[in-house]
Biotite code that builds the C-alpha atoms (Angstrom):
import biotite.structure as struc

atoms = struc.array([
    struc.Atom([37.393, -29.213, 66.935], chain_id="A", res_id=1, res_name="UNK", atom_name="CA", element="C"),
    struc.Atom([35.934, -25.669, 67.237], chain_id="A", res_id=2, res_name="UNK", atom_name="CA", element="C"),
    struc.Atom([37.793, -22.762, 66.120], chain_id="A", res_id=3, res_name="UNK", atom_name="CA", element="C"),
    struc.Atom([36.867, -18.903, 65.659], chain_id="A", res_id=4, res_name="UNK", atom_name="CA", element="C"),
    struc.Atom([39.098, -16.923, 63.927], chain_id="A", res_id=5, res_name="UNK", atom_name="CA", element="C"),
    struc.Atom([39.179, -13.456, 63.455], chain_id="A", res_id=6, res_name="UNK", atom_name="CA", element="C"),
    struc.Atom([40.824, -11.525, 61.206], chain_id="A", res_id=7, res_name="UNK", atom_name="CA", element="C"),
    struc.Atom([41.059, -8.476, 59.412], chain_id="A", res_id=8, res_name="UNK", atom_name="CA", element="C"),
    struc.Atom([42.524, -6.517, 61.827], chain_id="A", res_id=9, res_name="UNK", atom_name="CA", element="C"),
    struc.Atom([45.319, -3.803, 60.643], chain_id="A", res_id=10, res_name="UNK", atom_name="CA", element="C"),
    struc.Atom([46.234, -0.212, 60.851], chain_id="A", res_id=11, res_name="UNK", atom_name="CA", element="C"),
    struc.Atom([44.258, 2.597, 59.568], chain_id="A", res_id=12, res_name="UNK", atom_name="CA", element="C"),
    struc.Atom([44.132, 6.184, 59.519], chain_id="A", res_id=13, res_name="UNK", atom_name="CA", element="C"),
    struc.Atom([41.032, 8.047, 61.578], chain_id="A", res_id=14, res_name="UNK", atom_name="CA", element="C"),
    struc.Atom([38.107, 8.612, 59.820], chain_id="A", res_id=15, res_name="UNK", atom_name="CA", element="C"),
    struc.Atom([38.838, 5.085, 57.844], chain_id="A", res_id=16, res_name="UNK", atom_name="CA", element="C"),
    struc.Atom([37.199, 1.673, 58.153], chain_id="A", res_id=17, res_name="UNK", atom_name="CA", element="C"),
    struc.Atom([37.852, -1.580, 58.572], chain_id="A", res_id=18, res_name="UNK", atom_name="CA", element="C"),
    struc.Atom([35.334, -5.292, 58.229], chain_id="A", res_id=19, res_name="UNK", atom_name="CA", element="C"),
    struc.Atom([36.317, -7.773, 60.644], chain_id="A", res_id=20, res_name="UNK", atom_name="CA", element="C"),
    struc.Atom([36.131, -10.987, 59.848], chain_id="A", res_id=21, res_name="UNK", atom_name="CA", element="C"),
    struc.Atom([34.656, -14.004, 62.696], chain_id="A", res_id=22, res_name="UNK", atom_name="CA", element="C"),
    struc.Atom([34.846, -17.312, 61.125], chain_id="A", res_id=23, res_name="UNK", atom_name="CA", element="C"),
    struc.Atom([33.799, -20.614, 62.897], chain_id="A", res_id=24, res_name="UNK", atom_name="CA", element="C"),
    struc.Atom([34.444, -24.013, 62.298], chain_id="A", res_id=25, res_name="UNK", atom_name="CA", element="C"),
    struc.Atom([33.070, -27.124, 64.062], chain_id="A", res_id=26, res_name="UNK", atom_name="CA", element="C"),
    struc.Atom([29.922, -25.475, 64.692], chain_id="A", res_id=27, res_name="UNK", atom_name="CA", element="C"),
    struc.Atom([26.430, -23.666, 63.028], chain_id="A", res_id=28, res_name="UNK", atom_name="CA", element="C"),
    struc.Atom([27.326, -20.136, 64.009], chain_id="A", res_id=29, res_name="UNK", atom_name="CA", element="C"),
    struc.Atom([23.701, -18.996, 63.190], chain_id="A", res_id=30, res_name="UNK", atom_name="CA", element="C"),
    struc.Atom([22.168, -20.683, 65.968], chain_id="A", res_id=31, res_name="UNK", atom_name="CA", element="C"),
    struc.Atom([24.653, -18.816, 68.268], chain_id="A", res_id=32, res_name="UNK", atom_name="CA", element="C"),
    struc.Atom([25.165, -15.382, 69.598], chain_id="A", res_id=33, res_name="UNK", atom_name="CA", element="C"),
    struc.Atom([28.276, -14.137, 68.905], chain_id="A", res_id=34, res_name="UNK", atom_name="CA", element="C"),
    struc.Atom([28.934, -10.833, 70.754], chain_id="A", res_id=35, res_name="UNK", atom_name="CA", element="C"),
    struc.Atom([32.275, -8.720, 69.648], chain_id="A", res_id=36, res_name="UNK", atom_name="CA", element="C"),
    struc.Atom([34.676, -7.322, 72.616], chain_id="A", res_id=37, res_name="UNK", atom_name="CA", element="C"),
    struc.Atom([37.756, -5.368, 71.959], chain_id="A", res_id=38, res_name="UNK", atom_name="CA", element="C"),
    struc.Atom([40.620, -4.803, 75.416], chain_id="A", res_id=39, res_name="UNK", atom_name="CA", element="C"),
    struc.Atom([42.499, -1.718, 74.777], chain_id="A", res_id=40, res_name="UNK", atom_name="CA", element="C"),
    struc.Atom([45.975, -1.873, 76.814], chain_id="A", res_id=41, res_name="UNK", atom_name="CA", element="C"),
    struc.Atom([45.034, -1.079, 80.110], chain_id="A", res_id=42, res_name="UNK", atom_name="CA", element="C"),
    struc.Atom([41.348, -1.258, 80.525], chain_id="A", res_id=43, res_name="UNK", atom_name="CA", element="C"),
    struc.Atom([38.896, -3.686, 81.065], chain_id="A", res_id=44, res_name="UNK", atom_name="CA", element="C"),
    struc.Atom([37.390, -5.787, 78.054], chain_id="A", res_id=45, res_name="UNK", atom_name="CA", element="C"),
    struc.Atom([34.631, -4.666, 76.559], chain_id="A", res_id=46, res_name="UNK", atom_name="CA", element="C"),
    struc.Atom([31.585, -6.039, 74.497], chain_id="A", res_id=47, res_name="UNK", atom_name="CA", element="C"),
    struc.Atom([30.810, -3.533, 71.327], chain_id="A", res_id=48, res_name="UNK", atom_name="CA", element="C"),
    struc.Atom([28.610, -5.666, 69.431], chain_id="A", res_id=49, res_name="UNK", atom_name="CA", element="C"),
    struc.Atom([25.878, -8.728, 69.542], chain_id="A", res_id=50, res_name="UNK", atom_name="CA", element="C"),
    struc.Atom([24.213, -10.664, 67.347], chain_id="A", res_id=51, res_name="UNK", atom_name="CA", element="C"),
    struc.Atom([21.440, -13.007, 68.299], chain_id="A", res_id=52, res_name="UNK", atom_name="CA", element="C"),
    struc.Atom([20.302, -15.953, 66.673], chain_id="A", res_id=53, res_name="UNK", atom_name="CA", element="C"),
    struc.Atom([17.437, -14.679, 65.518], chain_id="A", res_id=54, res_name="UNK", atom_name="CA", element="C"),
    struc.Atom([19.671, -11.542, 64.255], chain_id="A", res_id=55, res_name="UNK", atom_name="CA", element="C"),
    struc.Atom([18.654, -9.026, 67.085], chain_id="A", res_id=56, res_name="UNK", atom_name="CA", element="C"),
    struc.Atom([21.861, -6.513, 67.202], chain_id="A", res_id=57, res_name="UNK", atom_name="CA", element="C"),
    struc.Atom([22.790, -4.631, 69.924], chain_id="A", res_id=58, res_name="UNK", atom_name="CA", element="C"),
    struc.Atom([25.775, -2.096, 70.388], chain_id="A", res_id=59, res_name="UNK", atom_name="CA", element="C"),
    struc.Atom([27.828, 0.146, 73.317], chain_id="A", res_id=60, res_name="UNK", atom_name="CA", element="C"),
    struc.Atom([27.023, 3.335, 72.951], chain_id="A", res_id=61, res_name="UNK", atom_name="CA", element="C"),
    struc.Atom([30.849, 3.775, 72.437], chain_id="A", res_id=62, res_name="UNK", atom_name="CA", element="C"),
    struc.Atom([30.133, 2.524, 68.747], chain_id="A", res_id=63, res_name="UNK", atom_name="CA", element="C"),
    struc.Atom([26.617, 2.470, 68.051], chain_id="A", res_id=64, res_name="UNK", atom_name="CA", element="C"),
    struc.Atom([26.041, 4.336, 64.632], chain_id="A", res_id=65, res_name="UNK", atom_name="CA", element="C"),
    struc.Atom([29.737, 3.615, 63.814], chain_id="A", res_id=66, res_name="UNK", atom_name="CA", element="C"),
    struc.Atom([29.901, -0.311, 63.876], chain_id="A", res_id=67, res_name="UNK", atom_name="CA", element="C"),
    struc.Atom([27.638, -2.524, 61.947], chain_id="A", res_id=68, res_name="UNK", atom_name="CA", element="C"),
    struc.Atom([27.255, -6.096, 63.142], chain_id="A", res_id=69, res_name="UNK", atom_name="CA", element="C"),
    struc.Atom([26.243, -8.938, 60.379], chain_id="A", res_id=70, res_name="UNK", atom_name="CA", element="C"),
    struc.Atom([26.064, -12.572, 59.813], chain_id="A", res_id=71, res_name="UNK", atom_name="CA", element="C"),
    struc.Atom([26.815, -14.562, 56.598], chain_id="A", res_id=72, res_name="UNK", atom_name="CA", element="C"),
    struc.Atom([25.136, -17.832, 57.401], chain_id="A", res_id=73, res_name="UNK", atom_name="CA", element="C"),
    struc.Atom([26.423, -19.497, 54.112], chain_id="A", res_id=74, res_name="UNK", atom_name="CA", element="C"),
    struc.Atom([30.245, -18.620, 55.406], chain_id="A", res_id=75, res_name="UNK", atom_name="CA", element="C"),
    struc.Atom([29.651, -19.439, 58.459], chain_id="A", res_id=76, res_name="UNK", atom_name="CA", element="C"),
    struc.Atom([30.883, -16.316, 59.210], chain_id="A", res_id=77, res_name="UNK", atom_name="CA", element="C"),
    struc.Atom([30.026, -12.901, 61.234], chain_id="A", res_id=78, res_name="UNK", atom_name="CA", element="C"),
    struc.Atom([31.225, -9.321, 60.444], chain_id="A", res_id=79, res_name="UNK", atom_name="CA", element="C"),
    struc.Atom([32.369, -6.284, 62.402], chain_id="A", res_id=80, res_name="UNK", atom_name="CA", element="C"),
    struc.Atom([32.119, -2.941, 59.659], chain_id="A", res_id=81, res_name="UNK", atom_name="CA", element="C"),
    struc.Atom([33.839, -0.337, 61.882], chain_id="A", res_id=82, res_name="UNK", atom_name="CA", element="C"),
    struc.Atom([33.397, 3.300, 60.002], chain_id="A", res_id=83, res_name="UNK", atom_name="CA", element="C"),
    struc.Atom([34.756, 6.326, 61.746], chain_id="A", res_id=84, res_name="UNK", atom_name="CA", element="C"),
    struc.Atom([37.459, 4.932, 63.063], chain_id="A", res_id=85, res_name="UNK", atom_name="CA", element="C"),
    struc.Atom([39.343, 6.875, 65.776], chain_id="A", res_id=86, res_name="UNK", atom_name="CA", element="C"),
    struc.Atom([42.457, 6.234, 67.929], chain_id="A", res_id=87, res_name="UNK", atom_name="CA", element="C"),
    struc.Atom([40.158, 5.541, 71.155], chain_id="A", res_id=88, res_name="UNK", atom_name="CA", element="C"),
    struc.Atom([39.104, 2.267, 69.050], chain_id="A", res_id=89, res_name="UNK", atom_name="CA", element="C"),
    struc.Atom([42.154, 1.136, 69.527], chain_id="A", res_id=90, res_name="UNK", atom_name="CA", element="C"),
    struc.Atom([42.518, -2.983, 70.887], chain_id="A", res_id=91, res_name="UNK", atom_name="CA", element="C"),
    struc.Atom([42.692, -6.420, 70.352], chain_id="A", res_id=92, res_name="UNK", atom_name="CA", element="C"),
    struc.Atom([39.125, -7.538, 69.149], chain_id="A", res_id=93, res_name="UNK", atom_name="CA", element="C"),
    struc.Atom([37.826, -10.873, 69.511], chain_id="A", res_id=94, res_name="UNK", atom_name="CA", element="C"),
    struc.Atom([34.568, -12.665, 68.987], chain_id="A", res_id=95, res_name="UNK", atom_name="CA", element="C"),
    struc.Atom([32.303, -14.638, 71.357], chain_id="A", res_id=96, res_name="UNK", atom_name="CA", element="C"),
    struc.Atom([30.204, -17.329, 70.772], chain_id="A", res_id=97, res_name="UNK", atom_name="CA", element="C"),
    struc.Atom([27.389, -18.587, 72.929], chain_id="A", res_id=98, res_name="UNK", atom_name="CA", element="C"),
    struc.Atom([24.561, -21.211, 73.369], chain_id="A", res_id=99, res_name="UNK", atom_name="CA", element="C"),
    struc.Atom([22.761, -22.342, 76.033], chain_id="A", res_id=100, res_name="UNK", atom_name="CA", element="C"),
    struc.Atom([26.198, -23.501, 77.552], chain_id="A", res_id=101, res_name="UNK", atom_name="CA", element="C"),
    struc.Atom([28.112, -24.310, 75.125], chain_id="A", res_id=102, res_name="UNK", atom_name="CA", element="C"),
    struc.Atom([30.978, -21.062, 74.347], chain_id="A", res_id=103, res_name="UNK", atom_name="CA", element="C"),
    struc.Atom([33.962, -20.704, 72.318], chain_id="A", res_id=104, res_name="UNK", atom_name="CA", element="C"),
    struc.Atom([36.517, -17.474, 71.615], chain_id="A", res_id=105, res_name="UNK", atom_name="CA", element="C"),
    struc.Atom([38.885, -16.264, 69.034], chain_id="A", res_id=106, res_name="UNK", atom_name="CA", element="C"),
    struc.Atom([42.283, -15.323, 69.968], chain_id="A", res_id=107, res_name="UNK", atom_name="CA", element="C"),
    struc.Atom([41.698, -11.974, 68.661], chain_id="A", res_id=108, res_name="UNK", atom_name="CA", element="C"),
    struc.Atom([43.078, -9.305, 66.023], chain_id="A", res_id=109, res_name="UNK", atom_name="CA", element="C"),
    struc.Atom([44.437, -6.182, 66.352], chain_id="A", res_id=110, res_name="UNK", atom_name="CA", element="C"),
    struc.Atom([42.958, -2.892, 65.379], chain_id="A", res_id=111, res_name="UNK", atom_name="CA", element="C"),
    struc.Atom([45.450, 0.199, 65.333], chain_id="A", res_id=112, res_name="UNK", atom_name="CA", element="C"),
    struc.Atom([43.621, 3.823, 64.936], chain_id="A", res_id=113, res_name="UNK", atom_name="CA", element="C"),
    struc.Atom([46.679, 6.029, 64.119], chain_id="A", res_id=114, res_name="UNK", atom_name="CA", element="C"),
    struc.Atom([47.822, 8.566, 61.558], chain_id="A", res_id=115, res_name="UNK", atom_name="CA", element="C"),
])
């Protein structure tokens, strides 16, 4: 069975930072892309983040130079390092993995950008 999990989600103050945490099981996350999306109440899902297989990143310019995407082949695992934090960043983010057409989701963690 395939799972992603996500976690470390929480509440932090602006200007702070938070590593989330994309952890597969049931499959070889490196061969994957796994792109990160966050859904803030009201608007339309969004992706932040990718990382290829090969490790080619891409951002939204809503994050890029904030957010650092990362993978941890020996976990099995894929970060989100979110510095700068503000209360537009603001969701439920979950990650996405992909190949050829095989694709999976995590249910998601909150992120809460508040003072």
């Amino acid at each position: 069975q395939v799972q992603l999990v996500e976690s470390g989600g929480g509440l932090v103050q602006p200007g702070g930072s938070l590593r989330l945490s994309c952890a597969a099981s049931g499959i070889q996350l490196s061969i994957y892309t796994v792109n990160w999306f966050r859904q803030a109440p009201g608007k339309q899902r969004e992706m932040i983040a990718q990382v290829a297989g090969r490790a080619t990143k891409r951002y939204a310019d809503s994050v890029e130079g904030r957010f650092t995407v990362s993978r941890d082949n020996a976990k099995n695992t894929v970060y989100l390092r979110m510095n700068s934090l503000q209360p537009e960043d603001t969701a439920v983010y979950s990650c996405n993995a992909n190949w050829r057409r095989d694709e999976h989701w995590g249910e998601g963690t909150q992120v809460t950008v508040s003072s």
